[in-house]
N, C-alpha and C positions, 0 to 999 in steps of 0.2 A: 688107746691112742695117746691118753695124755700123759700114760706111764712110761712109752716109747720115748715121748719130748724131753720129757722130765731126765730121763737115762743119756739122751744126746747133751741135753744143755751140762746134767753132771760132768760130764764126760767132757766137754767142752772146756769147762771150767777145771779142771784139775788139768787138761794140756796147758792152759793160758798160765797155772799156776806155775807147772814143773819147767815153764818155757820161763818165765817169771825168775823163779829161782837159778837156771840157768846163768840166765842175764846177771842177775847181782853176783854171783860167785864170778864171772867172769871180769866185771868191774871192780870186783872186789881186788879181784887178783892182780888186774891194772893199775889200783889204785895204790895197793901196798906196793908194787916195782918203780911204781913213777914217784912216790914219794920221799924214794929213800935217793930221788937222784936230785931234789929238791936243794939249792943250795941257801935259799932265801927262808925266813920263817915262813911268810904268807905267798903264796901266787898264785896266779891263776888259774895254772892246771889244777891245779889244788883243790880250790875253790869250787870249779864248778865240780871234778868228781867226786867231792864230801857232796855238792849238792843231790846229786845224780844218783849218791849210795842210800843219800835218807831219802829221797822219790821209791828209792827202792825197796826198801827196807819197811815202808812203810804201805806199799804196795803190796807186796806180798802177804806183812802181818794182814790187812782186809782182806784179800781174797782165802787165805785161810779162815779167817773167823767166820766169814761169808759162807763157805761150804758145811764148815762144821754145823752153821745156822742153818743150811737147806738140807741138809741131813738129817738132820733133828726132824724136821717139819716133813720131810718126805717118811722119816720113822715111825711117826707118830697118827700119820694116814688112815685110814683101811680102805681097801679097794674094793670096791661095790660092782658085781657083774653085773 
């Protein structure tokens, strides 16, 4: 039963991941087209999507290191009948 949980919430977590990385390639791709229409050094659009890229960037680096962490610990288990 707890090895079923364990297999949903994995599995959970690596959608939320690949959905994750989605997300920033797609912003990513927004962000280098809108940039280069930029005629000022700084502005706003600017502004927030650099913010928006590092929320992401750094999102995804923890949810990586998080799984590779619950992988580890679900590896290292043994299952007792």
């Amino acid at each position: 039963m707890l090895n079923n949980w364990l297999e949903k919430r994995v599995k959970t977590l690596e959608e939320e991941l690949e959905k994750s990385k989605i997300d920033f390639e797609k912003l990513e791709k927004h962000w280098k087209k809108s940039s280069h229409m930029c005629d000022s050094l700084v502005c706003e659009n600017c502004e927030n999507l650099e913010k928006k890229v590092h929320y992401l960037v750094s999102t995804v680096d923890k949810l990586s290191k998080r799984k590779s962490n619950f992988e580890n610990v679900l590896a290292s288990q043994n299952c007792v009948f």
